[in-house]
C-alpha positions as CSV (number, residue, x, y, z in Angstrom):
1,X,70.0,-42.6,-148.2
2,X,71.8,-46.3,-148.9
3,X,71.1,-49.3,-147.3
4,X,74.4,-49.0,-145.2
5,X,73.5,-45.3,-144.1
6,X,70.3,-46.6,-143.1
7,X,71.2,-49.2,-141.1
8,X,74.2,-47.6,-139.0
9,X,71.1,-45.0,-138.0
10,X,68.8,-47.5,-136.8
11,X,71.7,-49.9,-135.3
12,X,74.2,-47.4,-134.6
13,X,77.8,-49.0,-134.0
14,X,79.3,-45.8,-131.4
15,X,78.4,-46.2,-128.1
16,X,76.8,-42.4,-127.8
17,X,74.9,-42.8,-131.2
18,X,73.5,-46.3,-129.7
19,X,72.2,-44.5,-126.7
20,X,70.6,-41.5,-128.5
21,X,68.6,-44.1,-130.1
22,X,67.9,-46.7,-127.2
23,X,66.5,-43.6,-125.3
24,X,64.5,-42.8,-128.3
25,X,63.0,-46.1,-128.6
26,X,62.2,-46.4,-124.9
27,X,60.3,-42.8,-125.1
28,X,58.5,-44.2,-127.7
29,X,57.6,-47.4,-126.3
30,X,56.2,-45.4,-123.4
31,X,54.4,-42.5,-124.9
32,X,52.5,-45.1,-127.5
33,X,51.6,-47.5,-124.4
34,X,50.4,-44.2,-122.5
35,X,48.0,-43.0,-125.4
36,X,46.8,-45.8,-126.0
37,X,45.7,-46.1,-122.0
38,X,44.6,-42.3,-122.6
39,X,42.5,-43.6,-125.8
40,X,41.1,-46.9,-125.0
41,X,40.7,-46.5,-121.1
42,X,38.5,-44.6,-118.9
43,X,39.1,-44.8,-115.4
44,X,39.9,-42.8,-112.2
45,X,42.2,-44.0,-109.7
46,X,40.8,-42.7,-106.4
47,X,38.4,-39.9,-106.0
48,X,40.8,-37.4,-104.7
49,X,41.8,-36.8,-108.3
50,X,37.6,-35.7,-109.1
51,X,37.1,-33.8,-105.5
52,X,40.5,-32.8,-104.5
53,X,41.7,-31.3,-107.5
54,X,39.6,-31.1,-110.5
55,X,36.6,-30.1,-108.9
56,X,38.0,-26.9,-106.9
57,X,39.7,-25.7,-110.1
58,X,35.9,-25.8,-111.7
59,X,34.2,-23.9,-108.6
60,X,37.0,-21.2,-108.9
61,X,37.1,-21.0,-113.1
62,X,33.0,-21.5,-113.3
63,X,31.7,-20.9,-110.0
64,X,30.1,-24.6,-109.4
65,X,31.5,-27.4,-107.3
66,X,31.4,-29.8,-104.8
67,X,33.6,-28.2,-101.8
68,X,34.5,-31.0,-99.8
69,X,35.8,-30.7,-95.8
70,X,39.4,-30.7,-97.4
71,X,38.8,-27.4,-98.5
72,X,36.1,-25.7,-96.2
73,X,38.6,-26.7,-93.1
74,X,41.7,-25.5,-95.4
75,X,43.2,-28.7,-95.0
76,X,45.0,-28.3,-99.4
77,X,46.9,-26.6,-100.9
78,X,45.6,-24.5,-103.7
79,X,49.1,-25.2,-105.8
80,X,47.7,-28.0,-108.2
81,X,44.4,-26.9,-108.6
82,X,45.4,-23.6,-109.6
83,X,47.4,-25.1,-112.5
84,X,44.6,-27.1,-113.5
85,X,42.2,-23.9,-113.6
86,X,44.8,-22.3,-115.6
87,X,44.7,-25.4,-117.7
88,X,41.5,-25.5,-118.1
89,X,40.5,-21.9,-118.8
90,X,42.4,-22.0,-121.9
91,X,41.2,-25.2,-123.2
92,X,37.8,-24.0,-122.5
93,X,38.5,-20.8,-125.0
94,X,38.9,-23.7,-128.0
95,X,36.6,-26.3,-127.2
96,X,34.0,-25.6,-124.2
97,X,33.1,-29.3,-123.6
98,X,34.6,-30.8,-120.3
99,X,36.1,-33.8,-122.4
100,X,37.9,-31.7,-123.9
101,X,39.9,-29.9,-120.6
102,X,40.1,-33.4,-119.4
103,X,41.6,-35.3,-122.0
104,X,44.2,-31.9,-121.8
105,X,45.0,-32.2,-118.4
106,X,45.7,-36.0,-118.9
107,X,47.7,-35.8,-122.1
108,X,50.1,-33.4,-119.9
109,X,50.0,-35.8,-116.8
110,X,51.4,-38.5,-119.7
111,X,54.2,-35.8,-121.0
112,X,55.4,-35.4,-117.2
113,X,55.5,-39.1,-116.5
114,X,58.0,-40.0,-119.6
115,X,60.4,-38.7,-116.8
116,X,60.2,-42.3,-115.7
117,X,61.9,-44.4,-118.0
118,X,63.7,-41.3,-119.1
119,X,65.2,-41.2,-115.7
120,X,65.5,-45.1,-115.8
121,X,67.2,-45.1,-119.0
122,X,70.4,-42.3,-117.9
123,X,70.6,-43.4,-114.4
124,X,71.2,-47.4,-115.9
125,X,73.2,-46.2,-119.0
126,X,75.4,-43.6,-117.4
127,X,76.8,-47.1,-115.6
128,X,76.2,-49.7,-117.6
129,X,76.1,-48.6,-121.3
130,X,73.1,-48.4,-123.5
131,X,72.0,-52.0,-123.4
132,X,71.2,-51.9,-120.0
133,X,69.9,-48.5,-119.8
134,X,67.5,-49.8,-122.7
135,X,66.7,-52.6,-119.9
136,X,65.9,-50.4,-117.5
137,X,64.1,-47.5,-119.5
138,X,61.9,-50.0,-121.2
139,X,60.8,-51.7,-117.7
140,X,60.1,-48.3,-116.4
141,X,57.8,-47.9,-119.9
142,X,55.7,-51.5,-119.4
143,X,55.6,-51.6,-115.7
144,X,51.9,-51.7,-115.4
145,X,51.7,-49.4,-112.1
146,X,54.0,-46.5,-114.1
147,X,51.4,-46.9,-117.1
148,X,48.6,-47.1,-114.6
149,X,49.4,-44.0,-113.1
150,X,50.7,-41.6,-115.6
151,X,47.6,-40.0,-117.2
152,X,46.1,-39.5,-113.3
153,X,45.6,-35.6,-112.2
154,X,47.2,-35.8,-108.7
155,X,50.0,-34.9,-106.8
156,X,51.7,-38.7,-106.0
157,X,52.8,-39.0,-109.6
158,X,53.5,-35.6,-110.0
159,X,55.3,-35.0,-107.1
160,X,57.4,-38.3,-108.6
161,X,58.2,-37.2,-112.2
162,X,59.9,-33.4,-110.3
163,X,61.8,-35.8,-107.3
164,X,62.8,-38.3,-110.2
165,X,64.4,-35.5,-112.7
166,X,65.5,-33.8,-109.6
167,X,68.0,-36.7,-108.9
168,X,68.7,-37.0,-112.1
169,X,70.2,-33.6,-112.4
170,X,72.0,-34.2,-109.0
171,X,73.7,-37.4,-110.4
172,X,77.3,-37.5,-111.7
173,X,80.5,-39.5,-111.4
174,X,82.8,-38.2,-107.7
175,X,85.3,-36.7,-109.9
176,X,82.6,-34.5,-112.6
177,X,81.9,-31.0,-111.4
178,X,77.7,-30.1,-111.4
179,X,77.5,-26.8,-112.6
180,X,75.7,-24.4,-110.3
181,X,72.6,-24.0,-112.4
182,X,71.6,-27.9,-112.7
183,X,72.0,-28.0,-108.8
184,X,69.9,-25.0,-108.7
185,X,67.1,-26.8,-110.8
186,X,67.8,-30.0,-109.1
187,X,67.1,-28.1,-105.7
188,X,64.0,-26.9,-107.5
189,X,62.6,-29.7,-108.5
190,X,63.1,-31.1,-105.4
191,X,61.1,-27.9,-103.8
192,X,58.4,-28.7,-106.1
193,X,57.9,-32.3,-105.5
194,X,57.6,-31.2,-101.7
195,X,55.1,-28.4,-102.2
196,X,53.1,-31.1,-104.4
197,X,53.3,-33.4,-101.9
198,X,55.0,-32.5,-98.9
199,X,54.7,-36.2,-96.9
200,X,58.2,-36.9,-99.4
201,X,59.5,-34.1,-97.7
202,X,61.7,-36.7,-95.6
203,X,62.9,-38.5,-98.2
204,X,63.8,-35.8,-100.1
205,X,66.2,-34.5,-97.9
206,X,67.8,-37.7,-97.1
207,X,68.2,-38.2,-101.0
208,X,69.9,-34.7,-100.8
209,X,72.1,-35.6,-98.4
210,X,73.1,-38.6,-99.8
211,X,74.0,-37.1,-103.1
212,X,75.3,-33.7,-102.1
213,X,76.5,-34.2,-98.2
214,X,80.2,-34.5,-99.5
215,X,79.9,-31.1,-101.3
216,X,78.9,-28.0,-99.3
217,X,78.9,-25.7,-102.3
218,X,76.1,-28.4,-103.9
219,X,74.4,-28.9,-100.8
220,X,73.5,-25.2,-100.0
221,X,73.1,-24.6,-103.7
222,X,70.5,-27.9,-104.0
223,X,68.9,-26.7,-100.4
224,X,68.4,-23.0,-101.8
225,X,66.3,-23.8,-104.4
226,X,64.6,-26.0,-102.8
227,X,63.2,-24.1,-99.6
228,X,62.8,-20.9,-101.8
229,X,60.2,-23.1,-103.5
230,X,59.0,-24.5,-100.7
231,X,58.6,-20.7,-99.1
232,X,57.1,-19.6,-101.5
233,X,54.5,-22.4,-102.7
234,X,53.1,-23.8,-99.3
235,X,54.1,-20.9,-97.2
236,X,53.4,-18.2,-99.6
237,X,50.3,-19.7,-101.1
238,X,49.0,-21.2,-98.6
239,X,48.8,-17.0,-96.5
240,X,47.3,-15.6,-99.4
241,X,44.6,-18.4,-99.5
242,X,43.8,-19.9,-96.4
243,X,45.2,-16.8,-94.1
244,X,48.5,-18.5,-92.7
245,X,51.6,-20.1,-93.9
246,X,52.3,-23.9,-94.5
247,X,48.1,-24.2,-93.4
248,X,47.7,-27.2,-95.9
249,X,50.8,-28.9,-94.2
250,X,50.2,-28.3,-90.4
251,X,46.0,-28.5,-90.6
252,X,46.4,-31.6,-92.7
253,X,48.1,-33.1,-89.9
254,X,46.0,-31.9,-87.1
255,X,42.9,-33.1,-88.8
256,X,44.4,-36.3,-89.7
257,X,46.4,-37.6,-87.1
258,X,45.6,-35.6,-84.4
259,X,42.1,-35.5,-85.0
260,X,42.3,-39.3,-86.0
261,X,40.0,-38.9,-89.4
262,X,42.5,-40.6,-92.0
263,X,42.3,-43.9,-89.5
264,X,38.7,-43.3,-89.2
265,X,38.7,-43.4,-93.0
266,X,40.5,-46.9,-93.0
267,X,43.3,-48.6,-92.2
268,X,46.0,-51.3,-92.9
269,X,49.0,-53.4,-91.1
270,X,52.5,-51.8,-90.9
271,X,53.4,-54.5,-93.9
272,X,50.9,-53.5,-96.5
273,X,53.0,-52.3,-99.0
274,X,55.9,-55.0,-99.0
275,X,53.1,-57.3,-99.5
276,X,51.6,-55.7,-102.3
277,X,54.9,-56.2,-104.2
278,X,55.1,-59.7,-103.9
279,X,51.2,-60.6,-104.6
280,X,51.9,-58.3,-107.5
281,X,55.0,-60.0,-109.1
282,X,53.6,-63.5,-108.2
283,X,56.2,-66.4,-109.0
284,X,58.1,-63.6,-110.5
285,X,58.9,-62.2,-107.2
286,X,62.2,-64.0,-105.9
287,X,63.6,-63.2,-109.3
288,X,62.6,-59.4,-109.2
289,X,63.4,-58.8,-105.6
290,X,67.1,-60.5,-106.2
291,X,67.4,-58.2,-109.3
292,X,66.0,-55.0,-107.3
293,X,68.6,-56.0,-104.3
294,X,71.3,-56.2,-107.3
295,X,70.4,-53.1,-109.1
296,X,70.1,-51.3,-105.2
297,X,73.6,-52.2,-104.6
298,X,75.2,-50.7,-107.9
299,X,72.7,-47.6,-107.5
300,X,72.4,-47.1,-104.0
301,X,70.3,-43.6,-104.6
302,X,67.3,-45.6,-105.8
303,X,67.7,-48.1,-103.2
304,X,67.2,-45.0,-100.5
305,X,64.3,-43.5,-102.1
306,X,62.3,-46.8,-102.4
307,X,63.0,-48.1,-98.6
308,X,62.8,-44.7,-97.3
309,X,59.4,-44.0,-99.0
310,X,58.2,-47.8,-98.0
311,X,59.0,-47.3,-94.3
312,X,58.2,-43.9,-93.4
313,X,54.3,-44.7,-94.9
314,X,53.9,-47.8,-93.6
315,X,54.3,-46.4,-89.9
316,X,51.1,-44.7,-91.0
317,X,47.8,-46.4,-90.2
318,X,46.0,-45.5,-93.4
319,X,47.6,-46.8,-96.4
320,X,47.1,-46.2,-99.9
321,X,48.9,-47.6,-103.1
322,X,49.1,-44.0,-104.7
323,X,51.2,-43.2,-101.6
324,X,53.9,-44.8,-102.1
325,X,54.2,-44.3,-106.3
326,X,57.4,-42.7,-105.7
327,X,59.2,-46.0,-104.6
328,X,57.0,-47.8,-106.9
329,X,58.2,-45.9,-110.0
330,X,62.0,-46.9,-108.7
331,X,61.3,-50.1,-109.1
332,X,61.4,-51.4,-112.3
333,X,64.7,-49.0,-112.3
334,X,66.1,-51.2,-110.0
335,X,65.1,-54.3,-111.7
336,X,66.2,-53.6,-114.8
337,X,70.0,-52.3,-113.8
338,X,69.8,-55.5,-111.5
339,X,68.9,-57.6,-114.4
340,X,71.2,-56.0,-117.4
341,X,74.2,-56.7,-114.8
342,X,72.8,-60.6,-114.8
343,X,72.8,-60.5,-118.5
344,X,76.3,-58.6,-119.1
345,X,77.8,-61.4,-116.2
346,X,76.2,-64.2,-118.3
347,X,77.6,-62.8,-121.7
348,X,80.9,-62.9,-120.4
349,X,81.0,-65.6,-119.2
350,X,79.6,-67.3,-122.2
351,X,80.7,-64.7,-125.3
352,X,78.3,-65.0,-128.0
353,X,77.7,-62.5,-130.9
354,X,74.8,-60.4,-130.2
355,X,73.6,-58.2,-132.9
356,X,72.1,-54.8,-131.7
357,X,69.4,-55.8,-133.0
358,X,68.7,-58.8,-131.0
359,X,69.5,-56.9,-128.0
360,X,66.9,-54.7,-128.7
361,X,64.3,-57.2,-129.2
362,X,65.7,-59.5,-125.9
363,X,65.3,-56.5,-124.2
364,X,62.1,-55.7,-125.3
365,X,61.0,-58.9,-124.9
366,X,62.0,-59.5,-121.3
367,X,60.9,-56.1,-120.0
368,X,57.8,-56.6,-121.7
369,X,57.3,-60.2,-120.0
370,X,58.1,-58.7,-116.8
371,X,55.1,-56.0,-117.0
372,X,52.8,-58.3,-118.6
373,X,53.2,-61.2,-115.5
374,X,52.5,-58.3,-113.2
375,X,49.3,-57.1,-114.9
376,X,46.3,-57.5,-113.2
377,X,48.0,-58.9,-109.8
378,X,49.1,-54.9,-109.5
379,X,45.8,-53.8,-109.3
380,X,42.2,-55.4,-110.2
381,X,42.0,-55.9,-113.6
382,X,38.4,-53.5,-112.9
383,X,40.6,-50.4,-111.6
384,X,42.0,-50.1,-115.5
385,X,38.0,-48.9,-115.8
386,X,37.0,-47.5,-112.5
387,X,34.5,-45.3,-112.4
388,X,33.9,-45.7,-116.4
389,X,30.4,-46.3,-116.0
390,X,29.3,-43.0,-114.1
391,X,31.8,-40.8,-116.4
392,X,30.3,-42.1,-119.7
393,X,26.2,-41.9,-118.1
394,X,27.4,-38.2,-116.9
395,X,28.8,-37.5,-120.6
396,X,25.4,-38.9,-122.1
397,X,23.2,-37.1,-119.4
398,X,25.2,-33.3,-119.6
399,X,24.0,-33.3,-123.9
400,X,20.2,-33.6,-122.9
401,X,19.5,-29.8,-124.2
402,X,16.3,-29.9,-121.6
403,X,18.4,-30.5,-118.3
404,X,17.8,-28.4,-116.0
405,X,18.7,-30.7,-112.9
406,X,20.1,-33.9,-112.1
407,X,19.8,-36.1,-109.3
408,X,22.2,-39.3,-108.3
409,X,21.3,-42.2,-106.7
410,X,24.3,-44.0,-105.6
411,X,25.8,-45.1,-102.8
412,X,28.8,-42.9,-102.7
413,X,28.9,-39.0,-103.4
414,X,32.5,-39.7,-104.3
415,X,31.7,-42.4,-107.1
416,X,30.7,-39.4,-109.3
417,X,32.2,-37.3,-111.5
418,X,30.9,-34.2,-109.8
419,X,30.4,-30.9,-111.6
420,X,33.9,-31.4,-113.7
421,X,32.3,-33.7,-115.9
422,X,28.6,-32.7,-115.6
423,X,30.0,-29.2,-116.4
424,X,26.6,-27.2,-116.7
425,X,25.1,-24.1,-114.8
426,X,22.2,-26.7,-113.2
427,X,22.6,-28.0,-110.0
428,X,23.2,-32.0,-108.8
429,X,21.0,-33.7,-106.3
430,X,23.0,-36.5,-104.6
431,X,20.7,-39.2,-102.8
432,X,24.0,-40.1,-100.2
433,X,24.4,-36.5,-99.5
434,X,24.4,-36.9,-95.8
435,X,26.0,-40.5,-95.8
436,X,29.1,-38.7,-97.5
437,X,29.6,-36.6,-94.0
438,X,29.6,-39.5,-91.6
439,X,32.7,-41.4,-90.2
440,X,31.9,-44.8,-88.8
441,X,33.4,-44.8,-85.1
442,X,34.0,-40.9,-85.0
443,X,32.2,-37.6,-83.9
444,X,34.2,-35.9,-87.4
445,X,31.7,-34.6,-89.4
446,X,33.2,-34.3,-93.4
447,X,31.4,-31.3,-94.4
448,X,29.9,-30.6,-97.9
449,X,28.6,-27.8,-99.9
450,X,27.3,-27.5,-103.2
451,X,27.5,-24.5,-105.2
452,X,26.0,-23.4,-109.1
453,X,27.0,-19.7,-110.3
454,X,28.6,-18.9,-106.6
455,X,25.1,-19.8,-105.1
456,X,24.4,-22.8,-102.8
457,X,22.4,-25.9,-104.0
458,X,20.2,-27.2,-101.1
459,X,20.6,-31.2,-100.8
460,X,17.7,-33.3,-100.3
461,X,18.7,-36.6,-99.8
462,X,17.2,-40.1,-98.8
463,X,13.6,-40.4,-99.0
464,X,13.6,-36.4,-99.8
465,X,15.2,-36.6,-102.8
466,X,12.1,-38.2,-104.2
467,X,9.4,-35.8,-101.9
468,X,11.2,-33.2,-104.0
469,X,11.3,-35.3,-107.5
470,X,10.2,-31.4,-109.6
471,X,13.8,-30.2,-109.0
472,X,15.2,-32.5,-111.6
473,X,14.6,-34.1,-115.1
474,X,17.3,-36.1,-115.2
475,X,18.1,-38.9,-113.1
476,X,21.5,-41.6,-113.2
477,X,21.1,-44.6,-110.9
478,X,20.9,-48.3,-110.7
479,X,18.0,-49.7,-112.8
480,X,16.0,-50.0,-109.9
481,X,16.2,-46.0,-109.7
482,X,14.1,-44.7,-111.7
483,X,11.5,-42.5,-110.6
484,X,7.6,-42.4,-112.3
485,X,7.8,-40.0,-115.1
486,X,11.2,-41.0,-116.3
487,X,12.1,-43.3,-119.0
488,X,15.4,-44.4,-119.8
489,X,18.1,-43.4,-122.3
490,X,20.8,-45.5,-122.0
491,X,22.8,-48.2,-119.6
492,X,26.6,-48.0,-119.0
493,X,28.9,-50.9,-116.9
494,X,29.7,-53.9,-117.3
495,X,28.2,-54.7,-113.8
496,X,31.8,-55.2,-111.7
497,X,32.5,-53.4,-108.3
498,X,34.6,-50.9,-110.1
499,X,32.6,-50.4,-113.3
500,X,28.6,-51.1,-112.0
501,X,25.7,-50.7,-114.6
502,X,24.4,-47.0,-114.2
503,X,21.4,-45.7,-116.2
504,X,20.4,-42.5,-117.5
505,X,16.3,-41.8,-116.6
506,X,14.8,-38.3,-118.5
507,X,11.2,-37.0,-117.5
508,X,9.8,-34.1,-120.1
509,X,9.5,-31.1,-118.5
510,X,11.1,-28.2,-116.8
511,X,12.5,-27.6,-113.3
512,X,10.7,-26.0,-110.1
């Protein structure tokens, strides 16, 4: 290959060749940041992700769990963890160690979320040419909550990556025909994003209107897909598993807002979230919010899903960041079209003879700017590692060929990593067993049961975890918890909120 051949590949001069290979670059600008995360950073976002859905897809492949009130009241739907079980029963026929069916799950969770900048990239590009779609894409690869959030095994990102591609597939120029099976995937996608998480059900349907409204043929077609997955996921699933259709949708809200236990749980003022935005972007914010109000007027699509996202979860009393991914992942799309138009206004103004490759690197270098100034005002700079400390103890603890039962002393059953990570056929004492099941200023009890093979595992905690100190060899704890008999094997943590030193005790011996 010549030097000339070489460099028209790299720095292609036709516009389609330059945005094959902008795209490219963004992809791999985002897949290299994401396994580098997945290689270099243990953490779990919220426990949901442990108890919610990893830990019902053990119980049901290996018969032992922690069944939380979620799932004794019927309150879930079975759709995700099913997937994972599925997930992780073939891993588990190549490498039977939990790390392994993990790191699996995670790896795909950071395939699905390249939909991010990928949908960045074509929504900016299809409008604005390749520059600004690089813009954009790369934005949507650095932003630190996209990276944050894309190896996580729950349904807000999820639910994200199959609304995102969905509009994708629904957007084209007034005058371009959608052929009927890309409105039937769209509609789909858009099924599937509600049966993950069916709170977006709102917005999706005013982003279907939006796009398809002026077309009844695409409207019925995108609407057809969508409630036949709908139908069949939450109402279909949900009969043959809990007993009725839509359970996990309308006993989610009974118990939660009815019932009051998502306030009890904790809540937040109506203008949580718009806060968060600007804390997180700092002295960066009245640029980014003027570039985000630029790019919402040139894409108006984007601007729908993030406000109506914003506002329909902020009338909710209990907020949570993960909530609201879905308008967090529009974002940096938003910025970055908003910004590329800046740029293309300035460079006309003031023509000067960029190279593509300078645009490249400007682009690069301003995306990347933008993520890094948001890093660590986004989230505490401990959530990149929460929860590291009791994962790697648990990892170090499950190889002790003697155990035959472990105990927990912490102050949260939730802080663990439950049977997922534990992943042997002896039981877990938790210390906080009944602390877990209280709600401070409600008569809710949050059930929990505990089962090894299919059978139950009595609890025995407070001050009769230690009465009953011959169940266990194996302790993980605080220093100050270890028991006489045990020594220790090893610390973990760096001491932090999110990442507190936990030990692992071993006494010799067997198991009553």
């Amino acid at each position: 290959m010549t030097k000339e051949r070489l460099l028209l590949l790299i720095f292609p001069t036709s516009e389609k060749r330059a945005t094959r290979v902008a795209l490219a670059l963004v992809l791999l600008v985002a897949l290299a940041v994401r396994l580098w995360i997945v290689a270099t950073h243990t953490y779990v976002v919220w426990p949901d992700e442990t108890f919610q859905y990893l830990e019902p897809a053990h119980r049901l492949l290996f018969g032992s769990g922690v069944i939380t009130w979620e799932f004794l009241d019927g309150i879930r739907s079975w759709f995700l963890p099913g997937i994972i079980t599925g997930v992780m029963g073939l891993v588990s026929l190549v490498d039977p160690d939990s790390t392994a069916y993990v790191l699996v799950l995670r790896l795909l969770c950071v395939t699905a979320s390249l939909s991010v900048p990928f949908v960045g990239f074509h929504l900016a590009a299809r409008r604005f040419g390749p520059v600004v779609g690089l813009l954009a894409g790369l934005l949507c690869a650095l932003a630190s909550e996209t990276v944050y959030f894309a190896p996580v095994i729950m349904v807000e990102p999820l639910a994200t990556d199959a609304t995102l591609l969905a509009i994708l597939l629904g957007d084209c120029a007034p005058e371009h025909q959608l052929s009927r099976r890309r409105l039937l995937v769209s509609g789909l996608l858009f099924g599937l994003a509600a049966s993950l998480r069916y709170q977006y059900g709102p917005v999706l349907v005013v982003v279907t209107l939006f796009q398809h409204a002026r077309s009844p043929r695409n409207l019925v077609l995108v609407a057809a897909g969508g409630i036949a997955v709908v139908v069949t996921v939450l109402g279909g699933l949900d009969w043959l598993t809990w007993g009725a259709p839509f359970q996990s949708v309308w006993m989610n809200y009974q118990r939660n807002v009815v019932d009051g236990v998502s306030s009890a749980i904790g809540t937040l003022p109506w203008f949580h979230y718009a806060a968060y935005y600007l804390v997180a972007w700092g002295t960066l914010a009245p640029v980014l919010l003027g570039c985000a109000v630029l790019g919402a007027l040139r894409v108006p699509v984007l601007a729908i899903v993030v406000l109506c996202t914003i506002c329909l979860h902020s009338l909710v009393p209990h907020k949570e960041l993960r909530f609201i991914f879905l308008a967090t992942a529009c974002m940096p799309m938003l910025i970055g079209i908003g910004l590329g138009i800046v740029l293309q206004r300035v460079a006309r103004l003031r023509p000067i003879a960029v190279s593509a490759p300078v645009t490249a690197i400007l682009a690069l270098a301003i995306s990347g700017y933008t993520a890094i100034a948001a890093y660590g005002r986004a989230s505490p700079l401990d959530a990149w590692h929460r929860f590291r400390s009791m994962l790697q103890a648990t990892a170090a603890a499950r190889v002790y060929p003697r155990a035959c039962g472990l105990a927990i002393r912490t102050d949260w059953v939730y802080q663990t990593g439950g049977y997922t990570y534990w992943h042997r056929d002896a039981p877990i004492y938790f210390e906080t067993w009944d602390d877990a099941q209280k709600l401070e200023h409600s008569q809710f009890r949050l059930r929990l049961e505990s089962v090894v093979g299919g059978r139950p595992v009595p609890q025995y905690p407070g001050a009769a975890l230690v009465a009953n100190v011959s169940k266990f060899n194996v302790i993980i704890g605080a220093r100050s918890a270890v028991l006489p008999g045990f020594s220790e094997r090893g610390c973990y943590g760096i001491g932090s909120m999110d990442d507190p030193v936990f030990c692992v005790f071993i006494r010799p011996g067997g198991c009553e």
